[in-house]
C-alpha positions in Angstrom: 26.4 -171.7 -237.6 23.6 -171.0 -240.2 20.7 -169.3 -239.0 18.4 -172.3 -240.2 20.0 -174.7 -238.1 19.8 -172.9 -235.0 16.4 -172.5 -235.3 16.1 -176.0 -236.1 17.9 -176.6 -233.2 15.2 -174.7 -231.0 12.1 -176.3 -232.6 13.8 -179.7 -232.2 13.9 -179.0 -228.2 10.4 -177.4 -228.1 6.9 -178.4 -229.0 5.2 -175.7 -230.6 1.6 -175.2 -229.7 -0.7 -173.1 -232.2 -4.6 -172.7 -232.1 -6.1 -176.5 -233.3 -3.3 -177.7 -234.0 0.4 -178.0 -233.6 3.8 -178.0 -235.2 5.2 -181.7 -235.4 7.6 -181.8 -233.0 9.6 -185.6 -233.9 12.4 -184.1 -235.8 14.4 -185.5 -233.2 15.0 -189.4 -233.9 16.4 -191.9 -231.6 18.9 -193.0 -233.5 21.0 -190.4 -232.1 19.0 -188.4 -229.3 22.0 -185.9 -228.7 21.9 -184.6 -231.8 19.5 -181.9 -233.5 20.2 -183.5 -237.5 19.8 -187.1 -237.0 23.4 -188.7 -238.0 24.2 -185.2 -239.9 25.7 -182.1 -239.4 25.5 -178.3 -240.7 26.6 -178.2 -244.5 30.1 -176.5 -245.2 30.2 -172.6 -245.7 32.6 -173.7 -248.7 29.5 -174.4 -250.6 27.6 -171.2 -250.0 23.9 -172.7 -249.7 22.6 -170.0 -247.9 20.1 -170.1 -245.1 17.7 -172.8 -245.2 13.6 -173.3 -244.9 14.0 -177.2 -244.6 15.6 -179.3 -242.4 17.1 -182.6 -243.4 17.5 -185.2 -240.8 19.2 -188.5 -241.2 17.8 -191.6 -239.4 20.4 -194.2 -241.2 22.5 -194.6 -244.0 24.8 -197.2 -245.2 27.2 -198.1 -248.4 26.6 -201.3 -250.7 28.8 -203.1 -252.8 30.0 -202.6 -255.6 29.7 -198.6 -254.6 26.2 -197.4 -253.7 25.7 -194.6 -251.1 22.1 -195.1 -249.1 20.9 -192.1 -246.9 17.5 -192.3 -245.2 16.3 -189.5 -243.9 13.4 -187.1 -243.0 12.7 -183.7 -244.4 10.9 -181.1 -241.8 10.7 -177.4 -242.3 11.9 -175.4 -239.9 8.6 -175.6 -237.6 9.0 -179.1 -237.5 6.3 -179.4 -239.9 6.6 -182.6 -242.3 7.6 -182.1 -246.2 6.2 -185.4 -248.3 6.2 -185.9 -251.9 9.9 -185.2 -252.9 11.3 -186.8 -255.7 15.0 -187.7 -256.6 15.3 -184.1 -258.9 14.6 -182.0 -256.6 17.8 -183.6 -254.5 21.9 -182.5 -255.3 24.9 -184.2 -254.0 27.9 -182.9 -253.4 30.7 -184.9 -252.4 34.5 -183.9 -251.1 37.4 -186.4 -251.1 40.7 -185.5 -249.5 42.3 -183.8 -252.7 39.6 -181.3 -252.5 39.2 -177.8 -251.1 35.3 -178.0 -251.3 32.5 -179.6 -252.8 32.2 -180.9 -256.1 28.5 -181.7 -257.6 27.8 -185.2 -258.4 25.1 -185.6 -261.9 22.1 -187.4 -260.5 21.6 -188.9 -263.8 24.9 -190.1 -264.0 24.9 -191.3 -260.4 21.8 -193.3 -260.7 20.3 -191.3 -258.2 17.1 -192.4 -256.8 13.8 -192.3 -254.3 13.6 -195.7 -253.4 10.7 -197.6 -251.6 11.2 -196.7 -247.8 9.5 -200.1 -247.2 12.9 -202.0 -246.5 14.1 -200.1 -244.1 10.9 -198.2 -242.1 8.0 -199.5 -240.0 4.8 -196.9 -239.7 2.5 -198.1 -236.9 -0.4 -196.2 -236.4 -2.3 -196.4 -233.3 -6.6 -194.8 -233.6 -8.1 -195.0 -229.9 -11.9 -194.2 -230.1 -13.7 -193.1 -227.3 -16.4 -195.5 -227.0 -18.4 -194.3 -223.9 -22.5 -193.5 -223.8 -22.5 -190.3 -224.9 -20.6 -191.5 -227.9 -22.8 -194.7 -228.5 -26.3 -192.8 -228.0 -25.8 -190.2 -230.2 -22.8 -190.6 -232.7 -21.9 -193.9 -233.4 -22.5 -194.5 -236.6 -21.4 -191.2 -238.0 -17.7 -192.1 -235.8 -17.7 -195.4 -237.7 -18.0 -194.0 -241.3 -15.2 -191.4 -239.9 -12.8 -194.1 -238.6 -13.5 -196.0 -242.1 -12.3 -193.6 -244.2 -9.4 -192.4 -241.4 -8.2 -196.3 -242.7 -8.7 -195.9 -246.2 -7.0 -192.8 -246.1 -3.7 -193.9 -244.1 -3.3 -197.4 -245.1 -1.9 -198.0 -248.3 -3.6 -199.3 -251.3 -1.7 -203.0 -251.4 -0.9 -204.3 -248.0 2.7 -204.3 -246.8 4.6 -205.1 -243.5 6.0 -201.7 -243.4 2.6 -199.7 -242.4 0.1 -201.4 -239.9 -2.3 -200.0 -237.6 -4.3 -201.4 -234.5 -7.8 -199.4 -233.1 -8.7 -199.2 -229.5 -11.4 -198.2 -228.0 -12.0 -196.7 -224.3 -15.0 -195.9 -221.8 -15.0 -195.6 -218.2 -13.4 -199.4 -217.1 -9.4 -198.7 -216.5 -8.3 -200.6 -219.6 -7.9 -199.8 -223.2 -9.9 -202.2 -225.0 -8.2 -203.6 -228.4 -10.5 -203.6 -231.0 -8.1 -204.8 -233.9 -4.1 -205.6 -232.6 -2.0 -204.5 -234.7 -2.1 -205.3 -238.7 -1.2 -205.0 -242.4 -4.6 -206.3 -243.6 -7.0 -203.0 -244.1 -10.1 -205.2 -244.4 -9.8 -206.5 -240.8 -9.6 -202.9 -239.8 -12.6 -202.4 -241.4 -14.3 -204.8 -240.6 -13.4 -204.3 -237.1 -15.0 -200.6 -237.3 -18.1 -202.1 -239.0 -18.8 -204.8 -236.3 -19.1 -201.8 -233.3 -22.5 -201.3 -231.9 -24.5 -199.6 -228.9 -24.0 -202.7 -226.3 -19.8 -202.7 -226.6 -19.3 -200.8 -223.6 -20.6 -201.9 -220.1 -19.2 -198.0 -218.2 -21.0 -195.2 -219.4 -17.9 -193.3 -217.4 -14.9 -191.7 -220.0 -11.4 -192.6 -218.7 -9.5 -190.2 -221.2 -6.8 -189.2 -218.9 -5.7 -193.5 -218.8 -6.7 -193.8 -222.4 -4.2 -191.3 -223.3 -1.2 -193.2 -220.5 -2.4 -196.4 -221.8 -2.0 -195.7 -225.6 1.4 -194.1 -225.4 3.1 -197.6 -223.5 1.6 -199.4 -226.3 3.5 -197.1 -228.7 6.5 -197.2 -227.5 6.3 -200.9 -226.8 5.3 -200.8 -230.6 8.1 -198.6 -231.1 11.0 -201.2 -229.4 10.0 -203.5 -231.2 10.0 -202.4 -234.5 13.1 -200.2 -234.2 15.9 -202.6 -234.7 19.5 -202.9 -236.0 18.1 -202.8 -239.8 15.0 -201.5 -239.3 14.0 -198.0 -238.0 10.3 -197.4 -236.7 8.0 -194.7 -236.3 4.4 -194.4 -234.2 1.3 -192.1 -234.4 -1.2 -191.8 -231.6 -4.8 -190.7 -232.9 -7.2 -190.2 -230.0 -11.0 -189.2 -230.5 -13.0 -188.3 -227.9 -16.8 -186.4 -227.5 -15.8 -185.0 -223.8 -13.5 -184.4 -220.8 -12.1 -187.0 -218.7 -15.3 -188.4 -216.2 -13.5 -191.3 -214.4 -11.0 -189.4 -212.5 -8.5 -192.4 -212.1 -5.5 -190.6 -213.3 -4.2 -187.1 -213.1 -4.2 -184.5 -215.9 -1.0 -183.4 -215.4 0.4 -187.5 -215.4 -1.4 -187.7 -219.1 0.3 -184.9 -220.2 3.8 -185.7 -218.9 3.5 -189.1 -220.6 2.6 -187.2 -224.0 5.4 -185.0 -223.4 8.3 -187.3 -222.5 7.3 -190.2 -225.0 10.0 -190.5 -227.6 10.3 -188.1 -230.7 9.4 -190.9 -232.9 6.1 -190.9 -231.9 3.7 -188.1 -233.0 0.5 -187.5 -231.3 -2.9 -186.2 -232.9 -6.1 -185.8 -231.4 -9.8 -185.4 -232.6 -12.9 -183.6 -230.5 -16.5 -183.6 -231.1 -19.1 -181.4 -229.9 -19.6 -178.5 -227.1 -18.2 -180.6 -223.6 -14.7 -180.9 -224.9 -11.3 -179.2 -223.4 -10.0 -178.0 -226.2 -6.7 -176.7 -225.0 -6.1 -180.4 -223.0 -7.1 -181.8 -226.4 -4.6 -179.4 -227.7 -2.2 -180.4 -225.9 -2.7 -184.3 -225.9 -2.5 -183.9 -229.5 0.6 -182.1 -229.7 1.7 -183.4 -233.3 -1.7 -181.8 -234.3 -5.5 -181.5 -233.3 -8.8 -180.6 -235.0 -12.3 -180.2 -233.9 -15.8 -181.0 -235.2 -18.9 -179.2 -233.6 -21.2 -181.3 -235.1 -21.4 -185.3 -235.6 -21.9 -184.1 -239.7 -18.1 -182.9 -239.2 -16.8 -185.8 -238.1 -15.7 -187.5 -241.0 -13.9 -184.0 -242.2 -11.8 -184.0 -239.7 -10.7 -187.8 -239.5 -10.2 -187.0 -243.2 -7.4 -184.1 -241.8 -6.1 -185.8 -239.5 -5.3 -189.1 -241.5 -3.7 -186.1 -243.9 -1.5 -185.3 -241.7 -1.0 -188.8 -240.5 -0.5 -189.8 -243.9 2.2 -186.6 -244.6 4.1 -187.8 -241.6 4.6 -191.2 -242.7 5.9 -189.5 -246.2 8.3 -187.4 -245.3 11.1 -190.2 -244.7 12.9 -191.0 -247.8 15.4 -193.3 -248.8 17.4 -191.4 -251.0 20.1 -193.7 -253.0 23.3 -193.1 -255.9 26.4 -194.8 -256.9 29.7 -193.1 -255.9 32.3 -192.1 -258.0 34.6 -192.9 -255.5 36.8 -195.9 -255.6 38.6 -198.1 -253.2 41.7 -197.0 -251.8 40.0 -193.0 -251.8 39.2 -192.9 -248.3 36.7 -191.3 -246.3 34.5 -188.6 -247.7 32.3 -185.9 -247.1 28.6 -186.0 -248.8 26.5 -183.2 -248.7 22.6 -183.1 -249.9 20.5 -180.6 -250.9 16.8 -180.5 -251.0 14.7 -177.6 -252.7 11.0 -177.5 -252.7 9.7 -174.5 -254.1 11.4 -171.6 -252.9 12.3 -173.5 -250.1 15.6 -175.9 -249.7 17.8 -177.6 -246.8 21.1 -179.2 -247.0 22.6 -181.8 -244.6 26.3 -183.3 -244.2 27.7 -186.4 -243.4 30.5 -188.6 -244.4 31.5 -192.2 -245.7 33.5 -194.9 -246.9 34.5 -196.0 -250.1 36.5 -199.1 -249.0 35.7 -201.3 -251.7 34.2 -199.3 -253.9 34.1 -199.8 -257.9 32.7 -199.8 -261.1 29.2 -201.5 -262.1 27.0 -200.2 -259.6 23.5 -198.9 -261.0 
């Protein structure tokens, strides 16, 4: 086995925690949990790649009449880390029918091959839970709401689509996680939502972080279920903010973290303090994806900024990576092979598929 896949295979299995921040961990998908690639396997030593930097991890792929190969898939390096901004150059396919000893390359111009709008496939849900208790409302508020503004801009897209929503929540000492905008494609109302928020919204000065943090996680793996079906594959990110330490004592520390670390691998989690009375290594640890901290209320909107960054990277490293075939009908089951290089860095993946059907015409 290639030395990049087993130590893919060991950062797929364990989340790595680093000062402020932490490796993304989700490069295990649940569209098949047992295995470390996705749907794919280690590429061929026939082909003589080399050891890798990048991991390439297929969530779904398909074949469309009248020969189109579709592979969607997410590129990690081997931290787990997520790699966005590829485009269909930087990509080679190699395929192997059954009258071949290895790999032959297949022209990406002459294929057709393509980056195509992940949109048909993927859902991005995003959930932001703001910590809305009196220390929060008496000192900070309005410098959190220009913060949580541009966290919106900055993850939402431009033009509204189906494919990435968000909802906000907000939490203070009461044992619920108050929703204040469900779910939506419609940036404005996020906005809007943030906008509206003053001093008088909360009626428990308390902070329940520890059932903030449970409470969020159900929601995003109810989100999750349901936007995950048989043509559609979802992912989730939690964003919590918070100004302190847990105050309301319903829940356990250790029960938070357990539901942060068994929640599915489609979900990343990122977290955001402010000030002196944080835990930063709990924070660290709720936000396992990745955390930041601001010391200040000034620094608040710098590190929303990072974080939607990183929000924003993890929604862009899935690709729907598309060619035609030159195999025909009657060829049988193939191999198919890709290779990503970014930089000085690149990955491969293998899989296989059918060209029943397959002919001429496809673009």
């Amino acid at each position: 086995m290639k030395l990049y896949t087993k130590i893919a295979a060991i950062c797929f299995g364990i989340a790595l925690f680093v000062s402020c921040g932490n490796a993304d961990d989700d490069v295990e998908f649940g569209v098949n949990p047992g295995g470390d690639l996705g749907l794919g396997s280690p590429v061929d030593d026939c082909l003589n790649l080399g050891e890798g930097e990048l991991v390439l991890s297929i969530q779904d792929q398909y074949t469309t009449l009248p020969g189109k190969v579709s592979i969607f898939f997410k590129v990690s390096d081997t931290d787990g880390n997520p790699v966005p901004g590829l485009t269909a150059d930087q990509f080679t396919i190699y395929e192997q029918g059954r009258n071949d000893e290895c790999f032959n390359t297949i022209s990406t111009s002459e294929s057709f091959a393509r980056i195509s709008p992940n949109s048909q496939i993927f859902n991005n849900n995003t959930i932001l839970v703001l910590d809305l208790s009196n220390s929060v409302l008496q000192s900070s508020l309005e410098e959190l709401k220009t913060a949580s503004v541009s966290f919106v801009n900055n993850v939402m897209p431009a033009s509204d689509t189906e494919s990435f929503k968000m909802a906000i929540y907000w939490f203070d000492g009461e044992d619920e996680l108050h929703a204040l905008n469900e779910l939506t494609h419609v940036k404005q109302d996020l906005i809007n939502s943030i906008q509206g928020i003053d001093e008088n919204i909360s009626n428990d000065p308390s902070t329940d972080l520890y059932g903030a943090v449970i409470k969020a996680t159900e929601k995003a793996e109810k989100l999750l279920a349901e936007s995950t079906t048989n043509d559609r594959i979802g992912a989730a990110s939690v964003v919590i903010f918070t100004d302190g330490t847990d105050q309301a004592s319903r829940y356990s520390q250790s029960t938070a973290l357990k539901k942060v670390t068994d929640a599915n691998k489609n979900i990343a989690f990122f977290s955001i303090g402010l000030g002196a009375e944080i835990d930063a290594e709990i924070l660290g640890q709720i936000g396992k994806t990745f955390s930041v901290f601001a010391g200040n209320k000034e620094e608040l909107e710098t590190t929303f900024n990072d974080i939607s960054f990183r929000v924003s990277e993890q929604a862009n490293s899935f690709y729907l990576f598309e060619y035609c075939s030159p195999k025909r009908d009657g060829s049988g089951e193939s191999n198919l092979a890709i290779q990503v290089k970014e930089g000085n860095r690149q990955g491969a993946v293998q899989t296989k598929f059918s060209a029943k059907g397959f002919t001429g015409g496809c673009e």
